[in-house]
C-alpha positions as CSV (number, residue, x, y, z in Angstrom):
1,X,157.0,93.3,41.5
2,X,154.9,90.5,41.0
3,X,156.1,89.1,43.6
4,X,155.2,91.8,46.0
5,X,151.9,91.6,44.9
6,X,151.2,88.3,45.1
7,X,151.4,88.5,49.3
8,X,148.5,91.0,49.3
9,X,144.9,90.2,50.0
10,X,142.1,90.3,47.3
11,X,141.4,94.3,48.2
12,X,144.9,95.7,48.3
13,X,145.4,94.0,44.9
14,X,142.5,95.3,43.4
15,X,143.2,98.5,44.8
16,X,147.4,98.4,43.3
17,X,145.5,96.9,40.4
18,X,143.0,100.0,40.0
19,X,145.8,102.4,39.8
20,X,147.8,100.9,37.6
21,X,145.5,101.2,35.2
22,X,145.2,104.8,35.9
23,X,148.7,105.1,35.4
24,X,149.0,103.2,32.2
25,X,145.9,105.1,31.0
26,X,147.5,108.5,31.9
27,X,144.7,110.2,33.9
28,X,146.4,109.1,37.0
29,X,147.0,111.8,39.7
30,X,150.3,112.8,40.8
31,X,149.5,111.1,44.6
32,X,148.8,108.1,43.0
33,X,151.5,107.6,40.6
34,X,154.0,108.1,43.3
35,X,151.9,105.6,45.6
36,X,152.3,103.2,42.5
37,X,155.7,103.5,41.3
38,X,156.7,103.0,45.4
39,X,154.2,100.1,45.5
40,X,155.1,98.4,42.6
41,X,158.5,100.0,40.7
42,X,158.7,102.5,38.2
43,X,158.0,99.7,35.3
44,X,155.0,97.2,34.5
45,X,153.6,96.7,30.9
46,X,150.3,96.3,29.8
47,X,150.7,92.7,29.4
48,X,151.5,92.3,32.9
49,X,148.4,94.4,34.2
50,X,146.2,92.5,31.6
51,X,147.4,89.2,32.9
52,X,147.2,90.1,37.1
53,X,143.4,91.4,36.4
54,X,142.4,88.2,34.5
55,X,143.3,86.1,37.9
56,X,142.0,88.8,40.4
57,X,138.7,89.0,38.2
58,X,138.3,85.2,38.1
59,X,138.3,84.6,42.2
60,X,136.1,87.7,42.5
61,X,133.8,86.6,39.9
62,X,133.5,82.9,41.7
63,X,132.5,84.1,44.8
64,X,130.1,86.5,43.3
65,X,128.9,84.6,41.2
66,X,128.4,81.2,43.7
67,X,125.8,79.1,44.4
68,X,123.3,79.8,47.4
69,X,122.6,76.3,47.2
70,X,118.2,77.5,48.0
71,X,119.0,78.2,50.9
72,X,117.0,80.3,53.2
73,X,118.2,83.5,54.3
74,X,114.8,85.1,56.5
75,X,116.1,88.7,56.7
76,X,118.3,90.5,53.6
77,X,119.3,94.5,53.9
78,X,120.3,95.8,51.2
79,X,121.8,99.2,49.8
80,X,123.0,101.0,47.1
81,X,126.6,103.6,46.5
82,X,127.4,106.0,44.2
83,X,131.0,105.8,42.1
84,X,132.5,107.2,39.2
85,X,133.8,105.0,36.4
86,X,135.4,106.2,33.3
87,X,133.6,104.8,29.9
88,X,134.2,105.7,26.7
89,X,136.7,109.3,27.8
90,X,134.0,110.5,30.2
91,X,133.1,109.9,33.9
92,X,129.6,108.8,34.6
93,X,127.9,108.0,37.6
94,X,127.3,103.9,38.3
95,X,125.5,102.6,41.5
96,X,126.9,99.6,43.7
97,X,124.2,97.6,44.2
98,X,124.7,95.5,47.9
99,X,123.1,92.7,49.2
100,X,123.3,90.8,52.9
101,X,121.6,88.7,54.3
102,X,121.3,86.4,57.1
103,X,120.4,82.9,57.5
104,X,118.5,80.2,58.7
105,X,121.8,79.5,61.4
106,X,121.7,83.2,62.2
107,X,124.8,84.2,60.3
108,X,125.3,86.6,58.5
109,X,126.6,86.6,54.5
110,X,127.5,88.8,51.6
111,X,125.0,87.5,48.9
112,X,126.4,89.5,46.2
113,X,127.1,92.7,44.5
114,X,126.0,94.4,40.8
115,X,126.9,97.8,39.1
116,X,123.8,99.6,37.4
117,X,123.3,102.7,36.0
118,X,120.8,104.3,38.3
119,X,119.0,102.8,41.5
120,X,115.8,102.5,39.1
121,X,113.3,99.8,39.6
122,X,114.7,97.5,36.6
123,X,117.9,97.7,38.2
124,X,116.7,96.7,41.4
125,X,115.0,93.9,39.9
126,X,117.3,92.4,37.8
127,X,119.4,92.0,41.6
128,X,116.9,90.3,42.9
129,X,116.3,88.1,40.2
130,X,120.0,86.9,39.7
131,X,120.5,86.7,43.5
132,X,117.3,84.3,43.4
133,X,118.6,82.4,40.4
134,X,121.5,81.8,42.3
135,X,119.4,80.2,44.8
136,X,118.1,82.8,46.9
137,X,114.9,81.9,49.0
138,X,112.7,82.2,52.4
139,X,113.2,86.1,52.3
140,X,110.4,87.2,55.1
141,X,111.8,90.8,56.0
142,X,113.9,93.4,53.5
143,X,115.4,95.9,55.0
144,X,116.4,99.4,53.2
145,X,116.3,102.4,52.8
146,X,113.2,104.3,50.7
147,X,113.3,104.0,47.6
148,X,110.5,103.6,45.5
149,X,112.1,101.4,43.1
150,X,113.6,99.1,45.6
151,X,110.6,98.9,47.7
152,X,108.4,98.0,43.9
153,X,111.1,95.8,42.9
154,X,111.2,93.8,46.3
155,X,107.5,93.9,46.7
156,X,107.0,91.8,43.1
157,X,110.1,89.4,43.8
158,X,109.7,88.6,47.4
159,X,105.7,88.4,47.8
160,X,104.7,88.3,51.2
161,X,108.3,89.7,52.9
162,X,107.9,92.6,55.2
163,X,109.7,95.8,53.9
164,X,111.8,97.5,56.8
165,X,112.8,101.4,56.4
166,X,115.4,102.3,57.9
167,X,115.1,104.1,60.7
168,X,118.5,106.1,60.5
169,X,117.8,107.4,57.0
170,X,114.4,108.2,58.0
171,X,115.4,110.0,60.9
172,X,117.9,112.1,58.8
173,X,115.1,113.0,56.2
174,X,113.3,114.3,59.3
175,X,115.8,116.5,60.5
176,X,116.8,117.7,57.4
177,X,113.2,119.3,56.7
178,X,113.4,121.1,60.1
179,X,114.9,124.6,61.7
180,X,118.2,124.0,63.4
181,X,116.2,125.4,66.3
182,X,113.6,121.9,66.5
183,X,116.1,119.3,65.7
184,X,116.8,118.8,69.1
185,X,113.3,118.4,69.7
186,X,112.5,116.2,66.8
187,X,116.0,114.0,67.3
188,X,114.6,113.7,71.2
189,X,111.0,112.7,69.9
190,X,112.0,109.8,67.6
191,X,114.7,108.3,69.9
192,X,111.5,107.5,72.2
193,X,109.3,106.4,69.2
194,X,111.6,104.0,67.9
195,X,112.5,103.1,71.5
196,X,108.6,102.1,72.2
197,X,107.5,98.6,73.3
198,X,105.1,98.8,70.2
199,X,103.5,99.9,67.7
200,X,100.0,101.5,69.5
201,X,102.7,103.2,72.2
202,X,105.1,104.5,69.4
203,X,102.1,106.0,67.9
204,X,101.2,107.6,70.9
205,X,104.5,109.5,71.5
206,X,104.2,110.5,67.9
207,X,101.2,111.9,68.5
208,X,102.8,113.5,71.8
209,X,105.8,115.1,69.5
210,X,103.3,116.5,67.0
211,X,101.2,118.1,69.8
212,X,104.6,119.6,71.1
213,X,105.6,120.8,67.8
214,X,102.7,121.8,65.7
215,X,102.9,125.0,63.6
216,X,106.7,124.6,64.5
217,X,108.3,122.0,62.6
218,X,105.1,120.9,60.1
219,X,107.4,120.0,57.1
220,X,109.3,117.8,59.4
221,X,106.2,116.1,61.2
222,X,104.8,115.1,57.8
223,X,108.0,113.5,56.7
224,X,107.7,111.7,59.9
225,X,104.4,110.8,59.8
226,X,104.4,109.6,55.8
227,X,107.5,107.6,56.8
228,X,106.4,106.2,60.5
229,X,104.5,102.9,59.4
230,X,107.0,101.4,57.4
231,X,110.0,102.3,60.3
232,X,107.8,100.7,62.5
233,X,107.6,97.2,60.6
234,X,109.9,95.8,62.3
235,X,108.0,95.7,65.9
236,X,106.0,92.8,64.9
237,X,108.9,90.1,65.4
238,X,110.5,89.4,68.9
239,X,112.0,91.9,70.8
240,X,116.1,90.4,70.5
241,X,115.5,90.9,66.6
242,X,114.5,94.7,66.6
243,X,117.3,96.7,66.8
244,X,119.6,95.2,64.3
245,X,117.1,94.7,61.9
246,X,115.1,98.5,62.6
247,X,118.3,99.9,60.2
248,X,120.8,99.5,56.8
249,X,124.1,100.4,59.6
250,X,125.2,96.7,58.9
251,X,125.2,97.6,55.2
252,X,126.5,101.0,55.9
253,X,129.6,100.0,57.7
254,X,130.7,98.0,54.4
255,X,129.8,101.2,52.8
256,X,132.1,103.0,55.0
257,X,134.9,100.8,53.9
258,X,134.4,100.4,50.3
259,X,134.8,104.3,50.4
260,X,137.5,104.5,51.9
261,X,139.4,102.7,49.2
262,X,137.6,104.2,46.6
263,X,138.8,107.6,48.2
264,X,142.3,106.7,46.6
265,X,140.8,106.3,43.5
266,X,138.3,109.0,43.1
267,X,137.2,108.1,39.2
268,X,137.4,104.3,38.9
269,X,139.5,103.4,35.6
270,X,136.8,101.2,33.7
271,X,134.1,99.2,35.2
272,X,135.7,96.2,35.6
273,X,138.3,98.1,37.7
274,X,135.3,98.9,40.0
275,X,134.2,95.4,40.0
276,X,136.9,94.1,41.1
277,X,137.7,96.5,43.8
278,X,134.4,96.5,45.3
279,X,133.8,92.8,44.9
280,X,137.3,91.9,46.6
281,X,136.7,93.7,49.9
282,X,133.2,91.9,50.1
283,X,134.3,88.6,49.7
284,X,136.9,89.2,52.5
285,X,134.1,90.8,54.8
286,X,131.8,87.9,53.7
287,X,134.8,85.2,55.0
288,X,135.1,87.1,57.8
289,X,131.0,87.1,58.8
290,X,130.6,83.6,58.2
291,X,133.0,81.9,59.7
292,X,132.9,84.3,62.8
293,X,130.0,84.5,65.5
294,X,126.5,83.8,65.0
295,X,124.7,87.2,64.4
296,X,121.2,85.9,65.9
297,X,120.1,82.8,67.6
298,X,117.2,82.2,65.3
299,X,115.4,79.6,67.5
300,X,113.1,82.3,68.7
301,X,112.5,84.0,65.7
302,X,111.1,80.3,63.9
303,X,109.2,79.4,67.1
304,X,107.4,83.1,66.8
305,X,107.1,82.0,63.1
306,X,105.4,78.9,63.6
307,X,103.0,80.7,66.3
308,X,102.4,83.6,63.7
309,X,101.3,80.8,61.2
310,X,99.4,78.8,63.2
311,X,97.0,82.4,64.5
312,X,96.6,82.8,60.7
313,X,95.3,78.9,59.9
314,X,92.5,79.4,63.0
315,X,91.5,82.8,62.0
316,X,90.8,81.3,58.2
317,X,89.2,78.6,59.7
318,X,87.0,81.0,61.8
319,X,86.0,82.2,59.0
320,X,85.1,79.3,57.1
């Protein structure tokens, strides 16, 4: 009943919402049929669907769609997931595009979220560009995983920012192009290169793991090596900011959830269905961040800032 339905949050309607359009559309699964029918009763037209989407997609869309009144936000991580939406009688592949970030008062936010095609560099691009339209500003490190069309895209729309891999996904790209019998090794290795002081001692134990390992894990080192730079990026700012920052695992943990709804659904209806879904449990995560704890005292990181700039200034005028 409507009624019913009314006392849920955003996510759980979107998710009752999501299958009964499967239902009405007849591709529906048994499991979810009977889940509906128990959720909602056996009967609920078209009209009244039609009518409980319009409201659900008009909240999401605000809070997507809001204002970041230029704000600054000095560190955004972003990410991407893969769902299947149903267009035109066939299932297709569509990426969630994700993106956090945290401001200038150390909290954290949900800035937004955009379905694409692929994760290709135009896609990428137009994110950026809307989330700066809305107001977006004062990015100085992006954090992600590597992809060459993210890093292009956030290279030309955030000049100067500091790209971050992640250090998980790097370290599973390592491991995946060794042995079973190295990975020990290898998992050993980077633990204590990503657990260095900085960058000139994390080189070192690289160095030390390649010594250990060459002619044994080659494929593996290289990934490491091509990769090692960019993982490192984050060791230029203070210490406290390192080890939230050196990963996407904040952005992965809203992955986590987001599939654990879309689980139920498997093939998303339409892609409005997976809008609204996916945009309902982010704008309850993003309450939930930003009126919660602060996720960085950011005094530190400005002072650091300021010294950083002021080096720069006497170096030009050195020079001059």
């Amino acid at each position: 009943s409507t009624d019913l339905f009314s006392r849920y949050q955003r996510s759980e309607q979107a998710l009752v919402l999501a299958m009964m359009e499967m239902v009405l559309q007849g591709v529906s699964t048994r499991r979810v049929e009977k889940v509906t029918e128990e959720l909602c009763g056996e009967s609920f037209s078209k009209s009244t669907v039609s009518r409980l989407c319009t409201n659900l997609d008009a909240r999401v869309s605000a809070w997507n769609e809001r204002r970041l009144d230029d704000r600054q936000f000095p560190f955004l991580i972003v990410d991407a997931l893969v769902i299947k939406v149903r267009t035109d009688g066939r299932v297709v592949p569509m990426s969630g595009l994700i993106a956090s970030g945290i401001n200038r008062d150390g909290n954290r936010e949900i800035l937004g979220m955009m379905l694409g095609n692929s994760e290709t560099e135009s896609t990428w691009a137009s994110l950026f560009s809307w989330l700066k339209n809305r107001g977006l500003k004062g990015v100085d490190l992006v954090v992600s995983d590597d992809h060459k069309g993210l890093k292009k895209a956030a290279a030309r729309h955030f000049q100067g920012a500091t790209w971050q891999r992640c250090q998980v996904h790097l370290i599973r790209n390592v491991l995946g192009a060794a042995s079973n019998r190295y990975r020990g090794i290898l998992a050993t290795g980077m633990k204590r290169i990503f657990g260095s002081e900085d960058r000139p001692e994390a080189r070192t134990r690289f160095r030390q793991l390649a010594d250990e390992l060459d002619g044994k894990a080659d494929k593996a080192l290289d990934v490491l090596e091509n990769g090692l730079e960019d993982a490192l990026a984050i060791m230029v700012l203070p210490e406290k900011y390192r080890r939230r920052l050196a990963t996407t695992n904040m952005q992965e943990r809203l992955n986590e959830e987001i599939r654990r709804r879309e689980r139920v659904i498997r093939i998303f209806p339409n892609e409005a269905s997976a809008k609204r879904l996916i945009g309902a449990m982010l704008a309850e995560q993003h309450e939930t961040w930003s009126t919660g704890r602060k996720y960085f005292d950011m005094q530190e990181y400005f002072e650091w800032k300021a010294a950083e700039a002021q080096k720069a200034n006497a170096k030009v005028r050195s020079i001059k």
